[in-house]
C-alpha positions as CSV (number, residue, x, y, z in Angstrom):
1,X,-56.2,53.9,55.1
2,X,-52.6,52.4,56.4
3,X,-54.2,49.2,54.7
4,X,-54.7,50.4,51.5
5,X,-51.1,52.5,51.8
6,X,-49.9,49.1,52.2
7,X,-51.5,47.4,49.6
8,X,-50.6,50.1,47.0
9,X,-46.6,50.1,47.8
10,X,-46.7,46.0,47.7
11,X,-48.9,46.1,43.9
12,X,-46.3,48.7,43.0
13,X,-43.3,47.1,44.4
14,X,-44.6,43.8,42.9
15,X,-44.9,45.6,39.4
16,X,-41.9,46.9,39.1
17,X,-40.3,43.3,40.1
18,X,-42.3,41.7,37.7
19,X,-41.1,44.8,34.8
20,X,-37.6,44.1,35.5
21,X,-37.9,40.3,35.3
22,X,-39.4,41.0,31.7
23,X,-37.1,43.7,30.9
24,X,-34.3,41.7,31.5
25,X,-35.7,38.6,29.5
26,X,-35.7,40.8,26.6
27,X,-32.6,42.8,26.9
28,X,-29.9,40.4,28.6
29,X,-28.0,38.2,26.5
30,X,-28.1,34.6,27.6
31,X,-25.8,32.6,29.2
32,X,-26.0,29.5,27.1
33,X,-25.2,31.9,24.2
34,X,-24.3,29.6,21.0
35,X,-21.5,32.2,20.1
36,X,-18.1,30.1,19.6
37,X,-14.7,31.4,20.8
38,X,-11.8,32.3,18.4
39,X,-9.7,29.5,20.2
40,X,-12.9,27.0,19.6
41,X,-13.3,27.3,16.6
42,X,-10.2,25.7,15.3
43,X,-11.0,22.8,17.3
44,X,-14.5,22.4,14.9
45,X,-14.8,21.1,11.4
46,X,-16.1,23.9,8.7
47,X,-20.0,22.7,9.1
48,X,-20.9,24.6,12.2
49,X,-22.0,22.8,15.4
50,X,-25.8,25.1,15.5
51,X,-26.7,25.4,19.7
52,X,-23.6,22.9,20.5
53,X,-20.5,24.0,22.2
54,X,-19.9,20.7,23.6
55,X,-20.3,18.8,20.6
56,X,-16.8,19.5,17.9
57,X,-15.0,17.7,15.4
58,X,-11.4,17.9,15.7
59,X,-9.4,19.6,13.3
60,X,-6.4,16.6,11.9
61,X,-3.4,17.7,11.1
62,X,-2.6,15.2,8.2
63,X,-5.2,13.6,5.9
64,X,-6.7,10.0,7.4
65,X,-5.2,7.0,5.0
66,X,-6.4,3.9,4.4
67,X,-4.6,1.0,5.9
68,X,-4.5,-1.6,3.2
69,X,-4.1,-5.0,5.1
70,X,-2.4,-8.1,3.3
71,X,-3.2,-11.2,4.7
72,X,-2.0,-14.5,2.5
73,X,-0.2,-15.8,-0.5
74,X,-1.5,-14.8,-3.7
75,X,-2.8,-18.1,-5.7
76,X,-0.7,-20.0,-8.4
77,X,-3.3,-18.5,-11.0
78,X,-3.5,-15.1,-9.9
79,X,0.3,-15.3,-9.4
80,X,1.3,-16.7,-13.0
81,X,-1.0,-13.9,-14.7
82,X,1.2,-11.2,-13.6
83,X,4.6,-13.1,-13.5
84,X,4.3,-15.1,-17.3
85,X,4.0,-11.9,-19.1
86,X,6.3,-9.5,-16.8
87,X,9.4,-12.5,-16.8
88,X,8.5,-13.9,-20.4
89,X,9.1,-10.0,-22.1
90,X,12.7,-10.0,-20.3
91,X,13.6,-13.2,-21.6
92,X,12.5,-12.8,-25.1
93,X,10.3,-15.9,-27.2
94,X,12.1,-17.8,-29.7
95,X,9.5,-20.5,-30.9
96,X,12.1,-22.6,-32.6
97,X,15.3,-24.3,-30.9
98,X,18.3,-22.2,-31.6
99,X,22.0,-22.6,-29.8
100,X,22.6,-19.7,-27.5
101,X,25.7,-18.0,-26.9
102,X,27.6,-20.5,-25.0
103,X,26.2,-23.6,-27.8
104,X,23.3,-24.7,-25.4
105,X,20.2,-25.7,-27.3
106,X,17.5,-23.2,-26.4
107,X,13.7,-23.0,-27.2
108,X,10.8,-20.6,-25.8
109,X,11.5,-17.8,-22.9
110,X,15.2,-19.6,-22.7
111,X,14.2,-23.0,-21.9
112,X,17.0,-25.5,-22.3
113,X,15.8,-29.1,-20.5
114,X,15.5,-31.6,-23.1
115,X,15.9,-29.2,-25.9
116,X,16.9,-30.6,-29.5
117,X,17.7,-29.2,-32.3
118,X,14.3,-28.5,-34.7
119,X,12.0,-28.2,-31.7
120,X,9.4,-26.4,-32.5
121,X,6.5,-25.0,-30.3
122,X,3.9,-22.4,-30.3
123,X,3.3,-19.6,-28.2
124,X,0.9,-21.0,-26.2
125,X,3.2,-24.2,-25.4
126,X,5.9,-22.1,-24.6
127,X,4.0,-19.6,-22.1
128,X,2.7,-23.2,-20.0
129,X,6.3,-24.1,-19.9
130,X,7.0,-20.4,-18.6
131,X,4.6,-21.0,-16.2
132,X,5.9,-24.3,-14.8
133,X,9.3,-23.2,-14.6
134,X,8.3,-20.1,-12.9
135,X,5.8,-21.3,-9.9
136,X,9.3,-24.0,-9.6
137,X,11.6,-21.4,-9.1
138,X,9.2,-19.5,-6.7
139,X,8.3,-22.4,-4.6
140,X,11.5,-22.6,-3.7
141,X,12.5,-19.5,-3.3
142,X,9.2,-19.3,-0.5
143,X,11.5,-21.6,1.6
144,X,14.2,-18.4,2.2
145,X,10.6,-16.3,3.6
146,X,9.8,-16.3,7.1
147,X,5.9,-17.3,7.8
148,X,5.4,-13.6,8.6
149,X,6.9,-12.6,5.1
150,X,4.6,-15.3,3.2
151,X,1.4,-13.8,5.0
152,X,1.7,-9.7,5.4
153,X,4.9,-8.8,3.2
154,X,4.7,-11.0,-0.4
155,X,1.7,-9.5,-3.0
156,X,1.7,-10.8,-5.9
157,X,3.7,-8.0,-7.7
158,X,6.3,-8.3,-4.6
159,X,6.2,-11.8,-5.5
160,X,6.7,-11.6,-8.9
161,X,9.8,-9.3,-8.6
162,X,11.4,-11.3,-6.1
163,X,10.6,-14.7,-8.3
164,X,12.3,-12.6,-11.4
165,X,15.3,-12.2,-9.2
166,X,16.1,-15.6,-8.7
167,X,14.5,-16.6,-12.6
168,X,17.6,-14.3,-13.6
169,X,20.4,-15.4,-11.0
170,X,19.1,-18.1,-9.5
171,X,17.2,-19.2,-6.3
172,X,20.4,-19.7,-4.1
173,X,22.0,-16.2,-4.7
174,X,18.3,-14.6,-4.1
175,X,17.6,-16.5,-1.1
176,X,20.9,-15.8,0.6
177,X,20.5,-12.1,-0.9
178,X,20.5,-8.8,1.0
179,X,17.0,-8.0,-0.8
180,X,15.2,-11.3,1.1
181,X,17.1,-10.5,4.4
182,X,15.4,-7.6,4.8
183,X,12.5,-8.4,3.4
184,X,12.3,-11.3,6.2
185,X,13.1,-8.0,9.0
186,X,10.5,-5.9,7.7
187,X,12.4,-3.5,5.4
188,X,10.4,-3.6,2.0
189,X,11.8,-0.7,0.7
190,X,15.1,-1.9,1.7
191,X,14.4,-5.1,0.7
192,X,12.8,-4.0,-3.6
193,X,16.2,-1.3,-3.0
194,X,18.5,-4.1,-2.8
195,X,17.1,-5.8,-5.6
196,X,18.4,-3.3,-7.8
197,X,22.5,-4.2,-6.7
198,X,21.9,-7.2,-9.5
199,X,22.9,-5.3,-12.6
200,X,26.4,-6.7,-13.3
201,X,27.6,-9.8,-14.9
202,X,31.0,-11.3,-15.7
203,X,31.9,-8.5,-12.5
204,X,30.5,-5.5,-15.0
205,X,27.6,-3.6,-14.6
206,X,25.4,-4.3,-18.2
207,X,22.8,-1.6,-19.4
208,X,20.1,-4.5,-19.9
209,X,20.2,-5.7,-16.5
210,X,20.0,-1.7,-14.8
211,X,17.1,-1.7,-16.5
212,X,15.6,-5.3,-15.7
213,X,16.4,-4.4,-12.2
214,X,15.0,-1.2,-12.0
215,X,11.6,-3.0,-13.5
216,X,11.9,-5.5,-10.7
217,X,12.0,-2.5,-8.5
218,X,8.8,-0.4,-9.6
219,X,7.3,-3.9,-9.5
220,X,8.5,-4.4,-6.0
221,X,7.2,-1.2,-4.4
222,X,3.5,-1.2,-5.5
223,X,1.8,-0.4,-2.7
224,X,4.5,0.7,-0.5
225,X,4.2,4.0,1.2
226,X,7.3,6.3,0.6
């Protein structure tokens, strides 16, 4: 009898343990609950993380941007077709010789070597000699840019607004300028700003050239961050 008392408590005993193992498999919550806390979830991107709490993307406080890298010099070809028609509309095409305002025989986009009176040419003529007086007047304005300038700072549309520079005033005054000085440091903006400061002639400022200028400008900056 004590045996069987014995046996009965133990079967009880045992069912109740095995009751409140089930019991609490269906009633507790679980620790590895998936529920994320208020402070998480600013930390996560809006697709939720299903089951992960230690998987979460970042929130970023500013949008990512592309870093455009510039590596190079652009070539003579891809150089001349932006520079031959941005310079050549400034200068204006006169395809017959004429005498300009100071009585200097002029032809084309204000070409005056070797000039005589009746020349004639066509458009086509006059936009090759453009284009060799232009990759001139740029190939030696490249000697005033450090290497670093020539292979991370000079696009061609920064190239073609500083080679309009000295097409207009000449390679000395650009080269020894304010706007390749700080090109040369690292100061685009500073540099395309300073372009701008060429808008007088004869020591007064002239409407056409504050314009010019400020094209030489917008042509500077493209692709420059502001």
């Amino acid at each position: 009898m004590i045996f069987l008392g014995s046996f009965g408590f133990g079967a009880a005993m045992l069912g109740l343990s095995l009751g409140g193992a089930v019991a609490e498999d269906i009633y507790l919550p679980k620790e590895t609950s998936t529920a994320i806390e208020p402070d998480e979830q600013a930390q996560l991107s809006p697709i939720r993380l299903w089951k992960s709490k230690a998987l979460f993307i970042p929130a970023m406080s500013e949008p990512p941007v592309a870093k455009v890298v510039f590596a190079g010099i652009a070539s003579d070809a891809d150089f001349l077709s932006v520079a031959v028609p941005f310079v050549g509309r400034w200068e204006g095409l006169r395809l017959v010789a004429y005498r300009d305002v100071v009585g200097v025989w002029t032809v084309c986009y204000g070409e005056t070597k070797g000039v005589q009176p009746r020349d004639r040419y066509t458009k086509p003529e006059c936009d090759a000699m453009l284009a060799r007086e232009l990759i001139d007047y740029r190939t030696r304005l490249h000697r005033y840019f450090s290497s670093e300038t020539k292979q991370r700072r000079l696009p061609v549309h920064r190239d073609t607004a500083y080679t309009s520079l000295a097409y207009n005033v000449g390679v000395g005054g650009t080269g020894r300028s304010t706007a390749v000085r700080r090109l040369n440091a690292g100061d685009i903006a500073g540099g395309c700003k300073a372009i701008t400061w060429w808008d007088k002639a004869g020591g007064k400022v002239w409407r056409g050239l504050v314009v010019r200028r400020g094209e030489d400008y917008d042509k500077c900056m493209i692709g420059v961050m502001t």
